[in-house]
C-alpha positions as CSV (number, residue, x, y, z in Angstrom):
1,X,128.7,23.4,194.6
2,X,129.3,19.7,193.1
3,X,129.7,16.4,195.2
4,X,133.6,16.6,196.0
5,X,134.1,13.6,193.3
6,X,132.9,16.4,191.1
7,X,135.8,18.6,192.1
8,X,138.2,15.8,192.2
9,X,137.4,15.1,188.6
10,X,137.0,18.8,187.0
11,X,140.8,19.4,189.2
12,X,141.6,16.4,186.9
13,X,140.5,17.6,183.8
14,X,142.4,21.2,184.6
15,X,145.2,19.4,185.3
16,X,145.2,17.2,182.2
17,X,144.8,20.3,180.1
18,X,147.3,22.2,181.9
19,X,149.8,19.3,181.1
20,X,148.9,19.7,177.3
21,X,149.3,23.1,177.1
22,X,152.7,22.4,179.1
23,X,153.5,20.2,176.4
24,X,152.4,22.2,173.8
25,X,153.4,26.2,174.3
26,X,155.8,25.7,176.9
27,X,158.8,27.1,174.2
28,X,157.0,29.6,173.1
29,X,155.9,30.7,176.3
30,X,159.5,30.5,177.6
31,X,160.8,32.2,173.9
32,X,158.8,35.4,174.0
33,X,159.2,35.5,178.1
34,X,163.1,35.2,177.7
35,X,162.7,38.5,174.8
36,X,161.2,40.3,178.1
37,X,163.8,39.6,180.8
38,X,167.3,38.4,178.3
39,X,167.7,36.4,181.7
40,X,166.8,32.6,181.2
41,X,166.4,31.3,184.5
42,X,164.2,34.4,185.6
43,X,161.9,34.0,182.1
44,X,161.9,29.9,183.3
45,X,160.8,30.3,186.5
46,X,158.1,33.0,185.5
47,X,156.9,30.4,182.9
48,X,156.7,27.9,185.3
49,X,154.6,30.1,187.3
50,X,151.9,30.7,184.8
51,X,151.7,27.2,185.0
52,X,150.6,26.8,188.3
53,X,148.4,29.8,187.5
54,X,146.7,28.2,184.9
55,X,145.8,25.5,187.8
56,X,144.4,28.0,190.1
57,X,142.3,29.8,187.2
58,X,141.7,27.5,184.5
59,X,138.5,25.3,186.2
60,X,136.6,29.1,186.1
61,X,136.7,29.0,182.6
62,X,139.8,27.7,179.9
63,X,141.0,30.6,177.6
64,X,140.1,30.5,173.8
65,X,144.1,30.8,173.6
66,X,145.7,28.7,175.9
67,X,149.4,30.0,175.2
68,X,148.6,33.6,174.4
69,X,147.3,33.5,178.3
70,X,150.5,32.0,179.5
71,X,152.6,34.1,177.9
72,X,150.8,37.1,178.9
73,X,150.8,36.0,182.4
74,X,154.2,34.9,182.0
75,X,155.5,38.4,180.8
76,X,153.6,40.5,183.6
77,X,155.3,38.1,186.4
78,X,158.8,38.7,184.6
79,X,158.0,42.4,184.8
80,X,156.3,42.5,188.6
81,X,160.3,41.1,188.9
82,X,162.0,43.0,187.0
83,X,160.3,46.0,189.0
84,X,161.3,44.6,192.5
85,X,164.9,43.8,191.3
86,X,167.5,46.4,192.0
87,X,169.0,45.3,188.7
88,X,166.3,47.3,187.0
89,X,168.1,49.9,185.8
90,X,170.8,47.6,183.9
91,X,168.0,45.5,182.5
92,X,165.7,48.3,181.0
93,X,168.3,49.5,177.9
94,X,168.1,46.0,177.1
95,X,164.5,45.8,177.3
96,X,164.2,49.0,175.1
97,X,166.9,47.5,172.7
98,X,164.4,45.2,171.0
99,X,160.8,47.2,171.9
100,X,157.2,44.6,171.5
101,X,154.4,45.9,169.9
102,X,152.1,46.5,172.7
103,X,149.9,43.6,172.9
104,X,152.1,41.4,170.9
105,X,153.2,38.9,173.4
106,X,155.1,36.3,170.9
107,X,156.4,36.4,167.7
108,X,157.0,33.6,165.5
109,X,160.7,33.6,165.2
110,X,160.8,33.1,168.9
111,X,161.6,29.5,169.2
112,X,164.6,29.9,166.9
113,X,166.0,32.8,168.6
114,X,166.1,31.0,171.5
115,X,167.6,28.1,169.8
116,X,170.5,29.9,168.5
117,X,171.4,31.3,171.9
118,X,171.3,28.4,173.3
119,X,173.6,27.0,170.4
120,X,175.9,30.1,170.3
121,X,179.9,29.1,170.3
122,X,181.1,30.5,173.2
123,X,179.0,27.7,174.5
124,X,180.5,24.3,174.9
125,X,178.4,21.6,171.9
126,X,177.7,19.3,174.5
127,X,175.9,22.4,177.1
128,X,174.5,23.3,173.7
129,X,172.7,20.5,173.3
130,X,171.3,20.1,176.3
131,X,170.4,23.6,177.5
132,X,168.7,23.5,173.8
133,X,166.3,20.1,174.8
134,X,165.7,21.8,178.7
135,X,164.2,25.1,177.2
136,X,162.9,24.0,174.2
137,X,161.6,20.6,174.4
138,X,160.8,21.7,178.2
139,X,162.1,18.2,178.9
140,X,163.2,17.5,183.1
141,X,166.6,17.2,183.8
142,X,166.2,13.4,184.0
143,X,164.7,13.5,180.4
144,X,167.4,14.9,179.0
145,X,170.2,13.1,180.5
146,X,168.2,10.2,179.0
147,X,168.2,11.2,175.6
148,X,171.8,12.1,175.7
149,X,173.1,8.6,177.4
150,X,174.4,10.6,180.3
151,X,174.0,10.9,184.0
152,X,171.8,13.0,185.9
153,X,174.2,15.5,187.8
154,X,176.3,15.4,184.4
155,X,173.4,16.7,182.3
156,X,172.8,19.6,185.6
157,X,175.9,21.1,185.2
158,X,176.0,21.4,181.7
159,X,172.3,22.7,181.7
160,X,173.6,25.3,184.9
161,X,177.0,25.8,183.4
162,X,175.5,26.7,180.2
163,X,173.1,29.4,181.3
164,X,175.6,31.0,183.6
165,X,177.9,31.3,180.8
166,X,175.2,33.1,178.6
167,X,174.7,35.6,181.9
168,X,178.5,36.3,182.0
169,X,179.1,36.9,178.0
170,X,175.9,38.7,177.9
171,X,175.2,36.6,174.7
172,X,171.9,38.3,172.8
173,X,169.0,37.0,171.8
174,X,168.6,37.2,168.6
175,X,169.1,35.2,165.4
176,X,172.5,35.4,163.7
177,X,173.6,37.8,161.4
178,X,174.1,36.3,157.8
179,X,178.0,36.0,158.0
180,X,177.5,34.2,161.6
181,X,175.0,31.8,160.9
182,X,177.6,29.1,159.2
183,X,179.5,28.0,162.9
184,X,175.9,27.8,164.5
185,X,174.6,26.1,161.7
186,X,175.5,22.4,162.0
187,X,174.4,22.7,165.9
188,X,171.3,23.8,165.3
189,X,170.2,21.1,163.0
190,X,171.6,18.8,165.6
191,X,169.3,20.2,168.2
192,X,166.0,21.1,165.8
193,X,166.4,16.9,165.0
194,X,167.0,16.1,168.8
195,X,163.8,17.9,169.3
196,X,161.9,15.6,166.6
197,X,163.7,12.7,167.9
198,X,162.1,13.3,171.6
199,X,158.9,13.0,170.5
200,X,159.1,10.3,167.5
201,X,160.1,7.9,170.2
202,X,159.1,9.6,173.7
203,X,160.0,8.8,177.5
204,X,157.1,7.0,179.3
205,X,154.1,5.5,178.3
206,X,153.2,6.7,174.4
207,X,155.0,6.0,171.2
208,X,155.5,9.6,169.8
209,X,155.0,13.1,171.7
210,X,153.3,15.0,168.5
211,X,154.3,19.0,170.6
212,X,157.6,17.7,170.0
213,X,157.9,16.7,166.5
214,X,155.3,19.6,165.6
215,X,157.8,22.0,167.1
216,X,160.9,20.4,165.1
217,X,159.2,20.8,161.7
218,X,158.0,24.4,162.7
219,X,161.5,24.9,163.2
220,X,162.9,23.3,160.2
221,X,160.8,25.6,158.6
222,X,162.3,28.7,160.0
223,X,165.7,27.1,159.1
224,X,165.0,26.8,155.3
225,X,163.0,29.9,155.0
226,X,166.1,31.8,157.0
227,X,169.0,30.2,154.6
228,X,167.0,29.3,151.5
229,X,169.9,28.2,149.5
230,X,171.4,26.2,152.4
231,X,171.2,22.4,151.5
232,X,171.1,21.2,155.0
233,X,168.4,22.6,156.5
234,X,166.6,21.4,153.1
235,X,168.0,18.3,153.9
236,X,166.6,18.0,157.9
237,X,163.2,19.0,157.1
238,X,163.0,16.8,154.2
239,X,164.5,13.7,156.5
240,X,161.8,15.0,159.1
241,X,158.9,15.3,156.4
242,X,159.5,11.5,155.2
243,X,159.2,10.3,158.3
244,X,156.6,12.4,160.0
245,X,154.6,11.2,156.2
246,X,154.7,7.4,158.0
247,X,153.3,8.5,161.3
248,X,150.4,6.7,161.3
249,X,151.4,3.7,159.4
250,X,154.1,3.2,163.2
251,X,150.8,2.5,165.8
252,X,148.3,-0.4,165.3
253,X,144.6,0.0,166.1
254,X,145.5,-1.3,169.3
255,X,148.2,1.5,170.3
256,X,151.3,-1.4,169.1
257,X,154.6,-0.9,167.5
258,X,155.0,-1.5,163.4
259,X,157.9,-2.5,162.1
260,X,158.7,-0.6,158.6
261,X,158.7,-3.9,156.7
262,X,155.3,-4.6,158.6
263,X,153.8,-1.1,157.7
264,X,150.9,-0.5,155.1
265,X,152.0,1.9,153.0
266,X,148.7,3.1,152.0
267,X,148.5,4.7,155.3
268,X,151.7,6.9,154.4
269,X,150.3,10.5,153.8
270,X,151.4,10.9,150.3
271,X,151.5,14.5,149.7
272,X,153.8,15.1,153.0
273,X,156.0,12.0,151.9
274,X,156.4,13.8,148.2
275,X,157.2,17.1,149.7
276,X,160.0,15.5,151.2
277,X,161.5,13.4,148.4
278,X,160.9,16.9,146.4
279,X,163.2,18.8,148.8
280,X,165.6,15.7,149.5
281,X,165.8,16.0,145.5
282,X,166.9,19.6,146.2
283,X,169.3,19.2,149.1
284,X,171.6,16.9,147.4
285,X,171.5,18.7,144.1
286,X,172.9,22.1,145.3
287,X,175.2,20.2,147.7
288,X,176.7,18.2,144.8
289,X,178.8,20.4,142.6
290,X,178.2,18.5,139.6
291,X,175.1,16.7,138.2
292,X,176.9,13.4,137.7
293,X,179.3,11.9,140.2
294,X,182.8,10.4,139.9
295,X,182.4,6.9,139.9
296,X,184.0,5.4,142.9
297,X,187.8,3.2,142.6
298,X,186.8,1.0,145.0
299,X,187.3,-1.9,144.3
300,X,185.6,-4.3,147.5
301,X,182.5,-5.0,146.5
302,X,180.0,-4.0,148.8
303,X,177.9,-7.2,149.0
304,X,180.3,-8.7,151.9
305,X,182.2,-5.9,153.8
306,X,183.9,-7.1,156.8
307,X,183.3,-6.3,160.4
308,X,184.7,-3.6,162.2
309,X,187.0,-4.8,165.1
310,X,187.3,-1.7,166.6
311,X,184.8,0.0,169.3
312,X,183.7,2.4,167.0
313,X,184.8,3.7,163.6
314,X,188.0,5.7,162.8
315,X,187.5,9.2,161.4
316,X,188.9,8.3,158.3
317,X,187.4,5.1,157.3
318,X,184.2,2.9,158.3
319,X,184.6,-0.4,159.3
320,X,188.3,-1.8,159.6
321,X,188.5,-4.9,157.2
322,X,187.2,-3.2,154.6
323,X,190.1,-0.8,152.2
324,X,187.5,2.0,153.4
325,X,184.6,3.7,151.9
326,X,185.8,6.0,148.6
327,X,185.5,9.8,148.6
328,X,183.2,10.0,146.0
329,X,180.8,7.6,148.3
330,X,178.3,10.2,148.8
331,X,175.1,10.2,146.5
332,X,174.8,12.1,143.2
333,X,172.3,14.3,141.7
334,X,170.3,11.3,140.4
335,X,168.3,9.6,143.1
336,X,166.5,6.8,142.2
337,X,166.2,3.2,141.3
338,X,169.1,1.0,140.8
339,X,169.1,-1.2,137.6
340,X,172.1,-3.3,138.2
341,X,172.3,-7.1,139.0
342,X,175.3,-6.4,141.2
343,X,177.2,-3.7,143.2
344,X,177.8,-0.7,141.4
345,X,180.9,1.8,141.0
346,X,178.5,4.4,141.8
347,X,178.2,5.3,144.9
348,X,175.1,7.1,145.8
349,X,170.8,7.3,144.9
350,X,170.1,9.9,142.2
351,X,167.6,12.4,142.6
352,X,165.5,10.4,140.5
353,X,162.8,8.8,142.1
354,X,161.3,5.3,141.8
355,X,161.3,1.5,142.4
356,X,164.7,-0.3,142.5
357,X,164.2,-2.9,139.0
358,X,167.3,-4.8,139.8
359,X,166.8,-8.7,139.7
360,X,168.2,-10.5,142.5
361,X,166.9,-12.5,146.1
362,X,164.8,-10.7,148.1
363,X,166.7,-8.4,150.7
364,X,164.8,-9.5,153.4
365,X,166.3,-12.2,155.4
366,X,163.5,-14.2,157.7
367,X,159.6,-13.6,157.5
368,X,157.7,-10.3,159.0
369,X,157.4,-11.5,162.5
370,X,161.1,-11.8,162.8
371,X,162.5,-9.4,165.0
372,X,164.3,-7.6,162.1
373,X,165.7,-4.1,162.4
374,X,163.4,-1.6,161.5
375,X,165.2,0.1,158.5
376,X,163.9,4.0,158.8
377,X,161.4,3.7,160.9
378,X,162.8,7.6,162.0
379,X,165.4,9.1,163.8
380,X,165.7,8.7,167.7
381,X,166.8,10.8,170.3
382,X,170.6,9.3,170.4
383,X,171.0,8.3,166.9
384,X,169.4,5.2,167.0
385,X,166.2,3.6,165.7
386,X,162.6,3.6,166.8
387,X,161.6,0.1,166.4
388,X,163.8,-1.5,169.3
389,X,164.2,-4.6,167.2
390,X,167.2,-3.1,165.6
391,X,168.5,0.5,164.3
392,X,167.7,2.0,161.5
393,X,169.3,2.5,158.6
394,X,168.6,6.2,158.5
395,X,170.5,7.4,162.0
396,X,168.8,10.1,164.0
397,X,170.9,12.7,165.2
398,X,174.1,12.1,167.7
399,X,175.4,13.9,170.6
400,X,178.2,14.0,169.2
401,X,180.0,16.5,167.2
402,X,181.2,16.5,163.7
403,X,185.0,16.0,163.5
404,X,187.3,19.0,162.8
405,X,188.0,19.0,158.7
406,X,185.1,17.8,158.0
407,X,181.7,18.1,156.9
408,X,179.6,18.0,160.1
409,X,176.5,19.0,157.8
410,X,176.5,23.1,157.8
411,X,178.7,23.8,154.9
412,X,176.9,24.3,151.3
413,X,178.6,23.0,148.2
414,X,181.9,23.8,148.6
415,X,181.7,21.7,151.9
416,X,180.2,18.8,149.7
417,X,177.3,16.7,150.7
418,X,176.2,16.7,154.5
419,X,175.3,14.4,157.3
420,X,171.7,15.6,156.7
421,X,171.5,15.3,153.0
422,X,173.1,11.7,153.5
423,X,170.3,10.9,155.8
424,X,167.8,12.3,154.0
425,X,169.1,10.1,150.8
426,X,168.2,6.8,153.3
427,X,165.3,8.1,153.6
428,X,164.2,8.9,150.5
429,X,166.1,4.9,149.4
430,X,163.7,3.7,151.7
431,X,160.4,5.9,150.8
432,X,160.8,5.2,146.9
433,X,161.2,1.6,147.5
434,X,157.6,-0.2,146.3
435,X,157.9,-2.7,149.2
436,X,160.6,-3.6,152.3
437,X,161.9,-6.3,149.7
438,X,162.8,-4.7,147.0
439,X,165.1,-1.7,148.7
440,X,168.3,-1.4,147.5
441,X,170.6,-2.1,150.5
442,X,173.8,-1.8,148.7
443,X,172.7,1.8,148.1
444,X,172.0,2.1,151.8
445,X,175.0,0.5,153.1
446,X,177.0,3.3,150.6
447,X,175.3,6.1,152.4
448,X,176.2,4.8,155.5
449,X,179.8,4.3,154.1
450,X,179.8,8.2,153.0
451,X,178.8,9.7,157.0
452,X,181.3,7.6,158.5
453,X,183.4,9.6,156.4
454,X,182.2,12.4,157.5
455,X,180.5,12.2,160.8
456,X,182.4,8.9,162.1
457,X,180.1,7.6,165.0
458,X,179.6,4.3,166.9
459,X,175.8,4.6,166.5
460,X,176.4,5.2,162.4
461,X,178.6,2.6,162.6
462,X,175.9,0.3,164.2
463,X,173.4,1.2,162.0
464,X,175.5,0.4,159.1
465,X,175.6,-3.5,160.3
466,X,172.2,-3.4,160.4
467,X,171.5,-2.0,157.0
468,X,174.8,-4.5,155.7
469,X,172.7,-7.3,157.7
470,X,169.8,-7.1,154.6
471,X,172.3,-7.2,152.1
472,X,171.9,-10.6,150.3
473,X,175.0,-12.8,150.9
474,X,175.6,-10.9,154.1
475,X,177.9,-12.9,156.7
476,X,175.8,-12.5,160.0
477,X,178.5,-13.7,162.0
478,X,181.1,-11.2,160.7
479,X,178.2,-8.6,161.6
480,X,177.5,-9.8,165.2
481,X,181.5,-9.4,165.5
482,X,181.7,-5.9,164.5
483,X,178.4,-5.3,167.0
484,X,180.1,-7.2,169.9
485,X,183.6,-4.9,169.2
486,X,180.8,-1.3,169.6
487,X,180.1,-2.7,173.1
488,X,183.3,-2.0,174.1
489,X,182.0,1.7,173.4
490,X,181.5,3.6,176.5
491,X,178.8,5.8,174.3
492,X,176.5,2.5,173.8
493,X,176.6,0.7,177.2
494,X,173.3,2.0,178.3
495,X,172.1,1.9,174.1
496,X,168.7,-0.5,174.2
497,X,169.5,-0.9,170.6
498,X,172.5,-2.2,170.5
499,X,171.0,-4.8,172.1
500,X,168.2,-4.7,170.5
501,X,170.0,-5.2,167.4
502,X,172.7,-8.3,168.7
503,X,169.0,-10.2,169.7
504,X,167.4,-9.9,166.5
505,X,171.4,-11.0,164.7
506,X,171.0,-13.9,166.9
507,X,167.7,-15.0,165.9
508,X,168.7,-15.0,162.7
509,X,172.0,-17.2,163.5
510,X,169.5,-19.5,165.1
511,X,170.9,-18.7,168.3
512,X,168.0,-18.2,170.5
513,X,169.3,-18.6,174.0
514,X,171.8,-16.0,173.4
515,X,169.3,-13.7,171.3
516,X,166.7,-13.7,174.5
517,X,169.5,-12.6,177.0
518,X,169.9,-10.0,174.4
519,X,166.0,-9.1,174.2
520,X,166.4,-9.2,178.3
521,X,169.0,-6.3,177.9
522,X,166.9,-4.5,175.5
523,X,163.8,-4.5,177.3
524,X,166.0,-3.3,180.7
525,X,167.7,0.0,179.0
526,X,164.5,1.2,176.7
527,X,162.8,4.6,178.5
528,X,159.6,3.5,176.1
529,X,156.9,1.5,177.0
530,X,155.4,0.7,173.8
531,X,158.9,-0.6,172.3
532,X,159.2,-2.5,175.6
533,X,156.3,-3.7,174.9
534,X,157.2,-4.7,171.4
535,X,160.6,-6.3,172.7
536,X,158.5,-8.5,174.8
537,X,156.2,-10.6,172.8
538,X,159.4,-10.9,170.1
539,X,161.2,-12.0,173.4
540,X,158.0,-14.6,174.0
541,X,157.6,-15.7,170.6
542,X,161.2,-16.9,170.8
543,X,161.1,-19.1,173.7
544,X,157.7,-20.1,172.4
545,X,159.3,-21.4,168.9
């Protein structure tokens, strides 16, 4: 037997590894347990108990397959229950209704079946949502109330209220038939990019949580291989694909934050970043009808839209001062580079591809070290950026839904262009820019212009005026009043970036006592140490200057 600081450290090492695998298989362990049982809280606590399991048993020896041992332990706990339950009669046709393959203890498709029960309608969106990040993200309680900019108890009895209700309506599990996938649709791309989100900018001590983003693509995947001529779920992976492609280019040597304009580019994995461009390209051709767009009759030019003085936009228009972004606002089938000297009536990227070679100042306002918002940097668990200097210009996902009438992102072309594909056109604005500089913010600022239309949102509507802050010409004070009217928005009062966002305005205004109460507010709300981090030495290098 070893010294006892042996033990100490080898119960250490099991316990580390039992965390990964937590992180890791915990869906798919929960997924193929919740096939056994069709009874979610008795296939979560039987999960959770091969957990502990793995604690006890692991330091004899770790398994060459880490989850197909905790499923398999998972699935003989559920059935020791199922066996001492006097339910067990009423269980077994449902266990013989979908028979497993003896020895098979998981299937692929298993993560996505339990996504769309936990997204089916007779659920409420916002239990959706958050029974959908407890089971499958295997985030706490406290996590996901977090990432949803809600309280604890609130996010409990949604979570509780949503599993009782799939109980009651004995709601399968299974994925939809053809002619029911439309209403889940635009809920589970909602929830497969909360799931990226979670782990692109995680809770705690690390920038990114790489089980959580590699479980979003996985599930992208399934999505576009399940509805192949959907442009959505085209759209999400391709919006996920971009900026997984920058992943590396985020983190310093030394474990710090990158802005985008900061990022060397060469460190962009090229291939991943043209797969998604490829199937951005796709997404908005087969949502656009037609291969050329109507141009737009609006007749503001976009270099020095007004403020919003509401608390967050109307459904029907973006910010108020301006006559409102057109209908035809959304991109067209050509996505690519811009080669006007001024606004144009078109209102969208083509899906051509390349470098913007329109003349003009350089987009960026201030010098690298400024605390400028990171434009698509990636999405974030509420919508909001990663860098915590400022949101990006391509939104992450909201919580919350997509108005009635419109396109909330699940329709195909006769719904018109979605929420996705409109993020995904950001992204690829951004992606096929040669250098911070030289994107093409008016194009942005459109696309922004075009969800507000469709998915009106504070957080869109905040990452808007930061996108319209690049914009040459820009009025920065008009733009720090439309931020100080989305305060008034009970969804943002615990939203680091907002603040984020008003310090980095400020700075720019040459306001700097004001911008480091801001940065103080930041650095107080964010749930990430490496941003706070970040927030910091901008907050220091202010009072320094």
């Amino acid at each position: 037997m070893g010294s006892g600081a042996e033990v100490v450290r080898e119960a250490r090492d099991v316990a580390q590894l039992v965390e990964a695998a937590h992180r890791e298989c915990w869906s798919v362990v929960l997924a193929s347990t919740v096939r056994l049982t069709r009874d979610l809280d008795l296939a979560e606590d039987c999960a959770q108990d091969a957990f502990v399991q793995a604690l006890r048993t692991w330091p004899d020896g770790v398994p060459d397959n880490p989850a197909g041992w905790l499923t398999t332990v998972a699935r003989r706990l559920a059935l020791d229950r199922l066996r001492r339950e006097t339910t067990l009669r009423r269980k077994l046709p449902l266990l013989i209704e979908d028979p497993v393959a003896p020895g098979d203890g998981e299937q692929p498709t298993d993560p996505l079946r339990l996504v769309f029960t936990c997204c089916h309608p007779a659920l409420a969106r916002d239990s959706q949502i958050a029974l959908t990040l407890r089971l499958i993200c295997g985030l706490t309680t406290r996590e996901v109330a977090a990432g949803l900019l809600i309280s604890e108890p609130t996010a409990a009895a949604r979570i509780t209220r949503a599993k009782k209700k799939i109980a009651a309506a004995g709601i399968p599990y299974r994925i939809p038939a053809d002619d029911e996938l439309a209403d889940r649709l635009d809920v589970v791309l909602t929830v497969v990019q909360l799931v990226y989100t979670a782990g692109h900018v995680a809770t705690g001590p690390e920038l990114t949580r790489t089980d959580l983003t590699g479980r979003a693509l996985e599930l992208a995947h399934l999505l576009v291989r399940l509805m192949p001529d959907e442009p959505e779920p085209e759209a999400l992976l391709a919006l996920l694909q971009m900026t997984q492609a920058r992943g590396d280019a985020r983190v310093s040597d030394d474990g710090e934050l990158v802005l985008l304009a900061d990022q060397d580019r060469s460190r962009w994995d090229v291939k991943l970043l043209a797969e998604g461009v490829s199937r951005a390209t796709a997404a908005l051709q087969r949502a656009t009808p037609t291969t050329q767009s109507t141009p737009t009759t609006q007749s503001t030019p976009t270099t020095q839209p007004g403020p919003s003085t509401q608390s967050g936009p109307s459904a029907q228009s973006g910010p108020t001062t301006r006559s409102g972004p057109s209908a035809q606002s959304g991109p067209t089938t050509q996505f690519g580079p811009s080669t006007r000297s001024g606004p144009s009536a078109q209102a969208g990227p083509t899906t051509q591809l390349g470098p913007s070679t329109r003349s003009g100042p350089s987009t960026r306002s201030g010098p690298t070290t400024q605390s400028g918002p990171s434009i698509q940097s990636g999405p974030r668990t509420q919508s909001g950026p990663t860098t915590q200097s400022g949101p990006s210009t391509q939104p992450g996902p909201t919580t919350q839904s997509s108005p009635g009438g419109q396109d909330g992102g699940g329709g195909g072309e006769a719904r018109g262009v979605g929420r996705f594909a409109l993020q995904a056109a950001v992204a690829g604005l951004h992606v096929t820019a040669p250098s911070w500089e030289q994107t093409d913010w008016h194009q942005v600022v459109r696309m922004y212009d075009a969800m507000l239309l469709r998915w009106p949102s504070p957080i869109v509507a905040l990452n808007r005026a930061a996108a319209h802050s690049f914009v040459p010409g820009a009025d920065l004070t008009a733009i720090l009043e439309e931020l100080d009217a989305l305060s008034n928005d009970p969804a943002l009062k615990a939203y680091s970036y907002l603040a984020a966002t008003r310090a980095d305005i400020l700075t720019r205004l040459n306001r700097p006592a004001e911008a480091v109460q801001a940065y103080d507010e930041a650095i107080t709300l964010t749930a990430n140490d490496t941003e706070r981090r970040f927030l910091t030495r901008r907050r220091a290098t202010l009072l320094a200057s």
